[in-house]
One Martini backbone bead per residue (centre of mass of N, CA, C, O) as a GRO file, in nm:
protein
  271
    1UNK     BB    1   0.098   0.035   0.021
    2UNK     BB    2   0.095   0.371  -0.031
    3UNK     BB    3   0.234   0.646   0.125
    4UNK     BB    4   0.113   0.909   0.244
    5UNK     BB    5   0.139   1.220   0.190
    6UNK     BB    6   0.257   1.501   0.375
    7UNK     BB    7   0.124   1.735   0.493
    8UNK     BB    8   0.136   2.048   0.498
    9UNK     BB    9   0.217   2.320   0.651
   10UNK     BB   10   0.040   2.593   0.774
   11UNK     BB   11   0.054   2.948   0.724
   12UNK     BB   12   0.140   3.226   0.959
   13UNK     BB   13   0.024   3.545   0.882
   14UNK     BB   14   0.037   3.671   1.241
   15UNK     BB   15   0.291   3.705   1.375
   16UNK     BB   16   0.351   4.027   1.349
   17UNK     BB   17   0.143   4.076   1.624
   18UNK     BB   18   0.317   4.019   1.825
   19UNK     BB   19   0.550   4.235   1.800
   20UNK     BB   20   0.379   4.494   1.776
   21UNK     BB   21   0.281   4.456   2.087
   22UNK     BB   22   0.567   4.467   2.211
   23UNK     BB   23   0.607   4.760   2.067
   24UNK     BB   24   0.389   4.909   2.255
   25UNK     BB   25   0.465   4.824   2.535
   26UNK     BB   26   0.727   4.980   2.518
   27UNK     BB   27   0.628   5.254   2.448
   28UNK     BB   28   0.459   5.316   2.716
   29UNK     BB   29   0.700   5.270   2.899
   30UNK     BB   30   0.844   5.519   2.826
   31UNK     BB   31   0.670   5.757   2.856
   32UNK     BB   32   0.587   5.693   3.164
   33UNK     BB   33   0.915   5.737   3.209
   34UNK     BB   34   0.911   6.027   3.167
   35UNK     BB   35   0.662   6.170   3.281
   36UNK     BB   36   0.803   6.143   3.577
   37UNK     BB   37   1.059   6.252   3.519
   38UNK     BB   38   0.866   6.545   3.453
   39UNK     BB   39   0.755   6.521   3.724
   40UNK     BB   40   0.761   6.840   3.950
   41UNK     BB   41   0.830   7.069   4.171
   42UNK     BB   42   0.673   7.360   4.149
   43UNK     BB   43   0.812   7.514   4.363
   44UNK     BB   44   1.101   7.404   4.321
   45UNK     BB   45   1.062   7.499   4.029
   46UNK     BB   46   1.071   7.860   4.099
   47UNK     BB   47   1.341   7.855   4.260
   48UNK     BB   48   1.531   7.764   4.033
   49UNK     BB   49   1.476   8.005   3.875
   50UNK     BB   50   1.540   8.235   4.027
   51UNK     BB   51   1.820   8.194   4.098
   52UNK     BB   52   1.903   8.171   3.782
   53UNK     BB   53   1.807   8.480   3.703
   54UNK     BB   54   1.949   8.611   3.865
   55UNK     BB   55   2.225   8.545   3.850
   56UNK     BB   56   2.226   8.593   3.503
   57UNK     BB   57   2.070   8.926   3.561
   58UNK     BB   58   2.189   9.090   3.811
   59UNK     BB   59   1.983   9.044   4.068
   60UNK     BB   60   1.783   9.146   4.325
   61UNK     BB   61   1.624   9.060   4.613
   62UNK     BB   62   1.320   9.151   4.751
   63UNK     BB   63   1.090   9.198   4.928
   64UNK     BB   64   0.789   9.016   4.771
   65UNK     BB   65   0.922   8.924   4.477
   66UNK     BB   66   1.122   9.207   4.401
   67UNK     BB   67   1.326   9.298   4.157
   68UNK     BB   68   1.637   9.441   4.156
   69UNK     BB   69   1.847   9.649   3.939
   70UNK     BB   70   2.163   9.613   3.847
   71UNK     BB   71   2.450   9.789   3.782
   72UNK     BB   72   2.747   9.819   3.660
   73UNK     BB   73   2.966   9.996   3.872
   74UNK     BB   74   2.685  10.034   4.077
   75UNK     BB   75   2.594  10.080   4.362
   76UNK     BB   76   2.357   9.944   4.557
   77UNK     BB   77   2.039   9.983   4.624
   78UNK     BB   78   1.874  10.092   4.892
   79UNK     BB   79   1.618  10.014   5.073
   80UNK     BB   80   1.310  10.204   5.131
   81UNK     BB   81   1.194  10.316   5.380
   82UNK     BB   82   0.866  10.247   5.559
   83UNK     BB   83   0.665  10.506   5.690
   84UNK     BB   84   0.439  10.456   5.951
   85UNK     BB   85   0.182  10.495   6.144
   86UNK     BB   86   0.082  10.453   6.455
   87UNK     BB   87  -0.246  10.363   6.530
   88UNK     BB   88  -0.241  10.222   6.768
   89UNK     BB   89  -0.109  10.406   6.952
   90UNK     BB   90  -0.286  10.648   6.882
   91UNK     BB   91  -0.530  10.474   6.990
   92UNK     BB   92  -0.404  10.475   7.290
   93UNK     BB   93  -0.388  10.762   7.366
   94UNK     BB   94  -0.690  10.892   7.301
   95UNK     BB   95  -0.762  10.680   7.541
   96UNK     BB   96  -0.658  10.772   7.753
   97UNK     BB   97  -0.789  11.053   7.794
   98UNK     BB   98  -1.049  10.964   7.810
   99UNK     BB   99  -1.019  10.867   8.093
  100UNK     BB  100  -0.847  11.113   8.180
  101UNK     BB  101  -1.124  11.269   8.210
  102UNK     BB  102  -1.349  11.114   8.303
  103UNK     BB  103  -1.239  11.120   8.574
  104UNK     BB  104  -1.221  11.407   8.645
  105UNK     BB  105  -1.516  11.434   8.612
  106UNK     BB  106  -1.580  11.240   8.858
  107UNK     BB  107  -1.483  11.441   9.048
  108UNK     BB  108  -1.647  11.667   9.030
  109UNK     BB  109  -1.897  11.574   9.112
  110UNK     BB  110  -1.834  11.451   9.377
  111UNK     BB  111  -1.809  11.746   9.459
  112UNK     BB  112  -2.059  11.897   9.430
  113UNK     BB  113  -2.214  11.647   9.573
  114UNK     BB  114  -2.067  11.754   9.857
  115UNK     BB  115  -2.159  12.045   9.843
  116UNK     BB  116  -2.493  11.970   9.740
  117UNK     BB  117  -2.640  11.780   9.921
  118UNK     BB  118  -2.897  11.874  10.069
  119UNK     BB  119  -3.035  11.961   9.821
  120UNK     BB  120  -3.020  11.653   9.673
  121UNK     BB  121  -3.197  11.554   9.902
  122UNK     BB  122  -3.441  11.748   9.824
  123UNK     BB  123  -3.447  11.788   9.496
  124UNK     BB  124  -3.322  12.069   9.402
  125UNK     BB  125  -3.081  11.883   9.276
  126UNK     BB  126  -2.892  11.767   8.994
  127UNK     BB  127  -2.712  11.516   8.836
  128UNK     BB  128  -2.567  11.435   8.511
  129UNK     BB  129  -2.436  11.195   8.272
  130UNK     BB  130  -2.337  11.259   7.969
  131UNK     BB  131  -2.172  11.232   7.677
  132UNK     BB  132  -2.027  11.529   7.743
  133UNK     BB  133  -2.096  11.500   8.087
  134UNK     BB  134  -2.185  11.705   8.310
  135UNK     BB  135  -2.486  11.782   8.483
  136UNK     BB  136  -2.661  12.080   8.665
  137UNK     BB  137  -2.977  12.059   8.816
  138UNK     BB  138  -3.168  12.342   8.880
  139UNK     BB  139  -3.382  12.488   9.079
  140UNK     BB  140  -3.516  12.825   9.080
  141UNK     BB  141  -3.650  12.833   9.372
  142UNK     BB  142  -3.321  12.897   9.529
  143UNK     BB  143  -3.255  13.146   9.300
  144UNK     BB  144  -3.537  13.288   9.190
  145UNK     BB  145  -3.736  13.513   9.166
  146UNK     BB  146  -3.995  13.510   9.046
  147UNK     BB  147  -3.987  13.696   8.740
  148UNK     BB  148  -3.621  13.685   8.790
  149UNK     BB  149  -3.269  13.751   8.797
  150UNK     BB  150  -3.193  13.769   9.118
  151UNK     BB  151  -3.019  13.599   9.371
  152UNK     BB  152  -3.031  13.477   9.593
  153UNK     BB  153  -2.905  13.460   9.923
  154UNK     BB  154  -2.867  13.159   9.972
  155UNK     BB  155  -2.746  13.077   9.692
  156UNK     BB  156  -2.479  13.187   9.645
  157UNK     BB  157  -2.301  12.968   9.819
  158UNK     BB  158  -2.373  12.761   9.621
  159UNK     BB  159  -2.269  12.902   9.357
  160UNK     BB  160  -1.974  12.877   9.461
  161UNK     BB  161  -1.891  12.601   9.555
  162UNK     BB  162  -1.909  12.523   9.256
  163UNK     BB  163  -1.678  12.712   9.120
  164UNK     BB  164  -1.480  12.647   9.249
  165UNK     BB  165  -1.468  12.325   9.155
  166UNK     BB  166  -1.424  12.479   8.847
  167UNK     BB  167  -1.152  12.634   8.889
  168UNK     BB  168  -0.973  12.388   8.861
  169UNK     BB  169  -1.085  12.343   8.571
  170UNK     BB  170  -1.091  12.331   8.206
  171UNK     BB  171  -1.348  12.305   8.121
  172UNK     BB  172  -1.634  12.352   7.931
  173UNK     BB  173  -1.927  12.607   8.037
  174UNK     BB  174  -2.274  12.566   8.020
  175UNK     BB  175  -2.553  12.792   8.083
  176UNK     BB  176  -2.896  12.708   8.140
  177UNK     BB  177  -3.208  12.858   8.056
  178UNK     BB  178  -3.524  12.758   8.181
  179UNK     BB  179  -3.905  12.764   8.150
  180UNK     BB  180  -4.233  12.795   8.088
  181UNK     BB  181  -4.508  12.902   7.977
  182UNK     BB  182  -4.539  13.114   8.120
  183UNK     BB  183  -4.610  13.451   8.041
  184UNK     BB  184  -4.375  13.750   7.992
  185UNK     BB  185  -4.458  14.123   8.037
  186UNK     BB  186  -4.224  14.331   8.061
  187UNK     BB  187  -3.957  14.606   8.033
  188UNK     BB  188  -3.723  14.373   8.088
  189UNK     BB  189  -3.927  14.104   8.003
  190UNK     BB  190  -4.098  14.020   7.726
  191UNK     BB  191  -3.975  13.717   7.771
  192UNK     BB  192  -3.876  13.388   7.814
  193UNK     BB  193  -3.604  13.457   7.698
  194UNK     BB  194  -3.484  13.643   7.862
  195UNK     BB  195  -3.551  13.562   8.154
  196UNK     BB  196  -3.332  13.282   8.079
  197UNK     BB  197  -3.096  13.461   8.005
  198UNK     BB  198  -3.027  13.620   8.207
  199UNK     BB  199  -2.997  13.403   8.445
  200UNK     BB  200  -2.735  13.269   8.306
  201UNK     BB  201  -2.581  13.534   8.348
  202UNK     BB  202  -2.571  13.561   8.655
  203UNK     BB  203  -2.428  13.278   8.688
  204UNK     BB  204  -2.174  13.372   8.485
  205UNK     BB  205  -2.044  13.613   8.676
  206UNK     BB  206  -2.036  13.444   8.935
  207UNK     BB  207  -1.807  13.278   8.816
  208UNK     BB  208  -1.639  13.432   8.783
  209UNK     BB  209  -1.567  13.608   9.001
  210UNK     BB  210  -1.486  13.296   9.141
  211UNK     BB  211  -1.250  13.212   8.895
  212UNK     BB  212  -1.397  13.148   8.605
  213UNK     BB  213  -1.320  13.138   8.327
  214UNK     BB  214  -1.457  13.329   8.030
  215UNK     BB  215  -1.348  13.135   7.784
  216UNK     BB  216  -1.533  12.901   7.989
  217UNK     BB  217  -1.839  13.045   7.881
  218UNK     BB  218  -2.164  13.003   7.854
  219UNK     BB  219  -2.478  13.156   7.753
  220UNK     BB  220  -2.822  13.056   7.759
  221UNK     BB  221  -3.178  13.106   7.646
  222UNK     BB  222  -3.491  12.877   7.604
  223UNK     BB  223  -3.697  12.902   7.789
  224UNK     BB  224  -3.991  12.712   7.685
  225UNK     BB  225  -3.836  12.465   7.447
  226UNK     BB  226  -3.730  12.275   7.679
  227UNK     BB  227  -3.875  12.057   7.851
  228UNK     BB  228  -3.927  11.778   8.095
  229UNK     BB  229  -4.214  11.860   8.174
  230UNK     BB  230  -4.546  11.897   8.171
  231UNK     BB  231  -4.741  12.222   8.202
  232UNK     BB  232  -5.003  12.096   8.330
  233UNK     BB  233  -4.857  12.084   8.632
  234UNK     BB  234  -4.703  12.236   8.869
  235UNK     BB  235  -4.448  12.011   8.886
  236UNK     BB  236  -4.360  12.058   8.589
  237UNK     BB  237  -4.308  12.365   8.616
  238UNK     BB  238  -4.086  12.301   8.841
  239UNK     BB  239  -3.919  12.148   8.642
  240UNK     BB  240  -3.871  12.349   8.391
  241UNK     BB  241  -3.763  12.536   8.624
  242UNK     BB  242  -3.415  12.609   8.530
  243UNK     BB  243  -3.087  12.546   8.543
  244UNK     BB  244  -2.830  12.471   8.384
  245UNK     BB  245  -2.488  12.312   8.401
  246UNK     BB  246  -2.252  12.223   8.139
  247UNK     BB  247  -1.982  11.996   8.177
  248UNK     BB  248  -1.743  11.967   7.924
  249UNK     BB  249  -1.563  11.709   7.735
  250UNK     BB  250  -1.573  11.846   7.427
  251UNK     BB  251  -1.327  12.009   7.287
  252UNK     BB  252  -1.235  12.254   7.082
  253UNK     BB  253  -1.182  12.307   6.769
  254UNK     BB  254  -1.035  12.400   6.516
  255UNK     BB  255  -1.083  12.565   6.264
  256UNK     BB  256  -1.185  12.536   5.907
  257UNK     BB  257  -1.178  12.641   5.623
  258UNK     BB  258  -1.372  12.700   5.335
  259UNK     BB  259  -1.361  12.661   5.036
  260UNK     BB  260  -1.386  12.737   4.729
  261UNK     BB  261  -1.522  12.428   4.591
  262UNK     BB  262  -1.485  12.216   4.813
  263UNK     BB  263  -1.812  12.080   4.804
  264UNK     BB  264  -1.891  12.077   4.465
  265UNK     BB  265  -2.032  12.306   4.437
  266UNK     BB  266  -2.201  12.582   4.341
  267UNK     BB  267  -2.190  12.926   4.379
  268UNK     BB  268  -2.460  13.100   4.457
  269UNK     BB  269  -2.668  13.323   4.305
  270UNK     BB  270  -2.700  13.669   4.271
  271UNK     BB  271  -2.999  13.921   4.209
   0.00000   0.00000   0.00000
């Protein structure tokens, strides 16, 4: 019997896509490993760039990350000093001062009222604190006769009292008169404008003759616009005849004149 002849062996022509593989994969592998290599630290990278642009283009760096060049040949410019004012020092002064006029104001108070003890006791004086110092709000019942504006004498030695405790201190003092609604109408007071103000007048002068300096004072008369309360009933009414005295702590600044077109407006046209 004749030996079947050998089958041919069948031609692989796909062999090609191993190799095709292995190089892709090496190719992937490559660039993995630059792309590792060239990422660094952005921060350290920033330094090493300044330090070599410094090098190489012979400048200097100052606070802040701003360089100063040199020129060849020329001494370095030394960085301008910046001179601020201390702010908080500034507002620890002002602080301190307001503390320091604060005691004075309550020093003055507590004289006063040992000084006008009896009365403060009857309700005939009161002291008030507000925001600008102290007020000495006095019942006019104790200082002038109805419809008059001359010190009675018990009232006298009174205001020397306050004036005294007065003049050892500095503050800007205003005395305000003011009455109530009943109208007063002679030929020395046409009007309670008048009496509240002659009034005012009368206590700044016994402060002065008592050694307030004249600089230090200021008469007001309101009449009957400020009332303290209702005058609708004796009580009310005998509440809001009274002389105010204010010791002010907020001392006057000095003026200063406004130019003209200074506040943006044109100036007013006159006919």
């Amino acid at each position: 019997m004749a030996r079947k002849r050998r089958l041919e062996e069948h031609e692989n022509h796909d062999r090609w896509l191993v190799s095709y593989a292995d190089f892709i994969t090496l190719l992937f592998a490559f660039f993995v490993v630059m792309y590792a290599v060239s990422s660094v630290n952005e921060g350290k990278y920033k330094v090493l760039s300044d330090s070599l642009t410094n090098a190489f283009s012979n400048t200097i760096s100052k606070a802040g990350g701003q360089p100063i060049a040199v020129i060849q040949g020329a001494p370095p410019i030394p960085p301008r000093p910046i001179t601020k004012p201390d702010k908080l020092l500034e507002q620890k002064k002002v602080d301190g001062k307001k503390v320091e006029q604060r005691q004075k104001m309550k020093n003055i108070a507590g004289d006063i009222m040992q000084a006008l003890q009896p009365l403060v006791a009857q309700g005939k004086v009161r002291l008030l604190e507000t925001s600008r110092g102290v007020t000495i709000e006095i019942n006019d019942s104790i200082l002038f006769p109805a419809g008059q504006a001359r010190l009675q004498p018990a009232s006298i030695s009174a205001m020397r009292a306050i004036a005294q405790v007065l003049a050892a201190s500095d503050f800007p003092i205003t005395i305000e008169g003011h009455t109530d609604n009943v109208p007063i109408a002679t030929p020395q007071f046409p009007s309670n404008w008048e009496l509240s103000a002659m009034r005012a007048t009368t206590v700044l002068r016994l402060f002065n003759d008592a050694g307030v300096g004249a600089e230090r004072l200021t008469a007001i008369g309101y009449g009957e616009t400020r009332p303290l309360e209702t005058n609708t009933s004796p009580e009310g009414k005998a509440r809001n005849r009274r002389v105010s005295i204010l010791i002010d702590s907020n001392r006057p600044e000095e003026p200063t004149e406004i130019q003209e077109g200074a506040t943006g407006s044109a100036p007013a046209s006159t006919r």
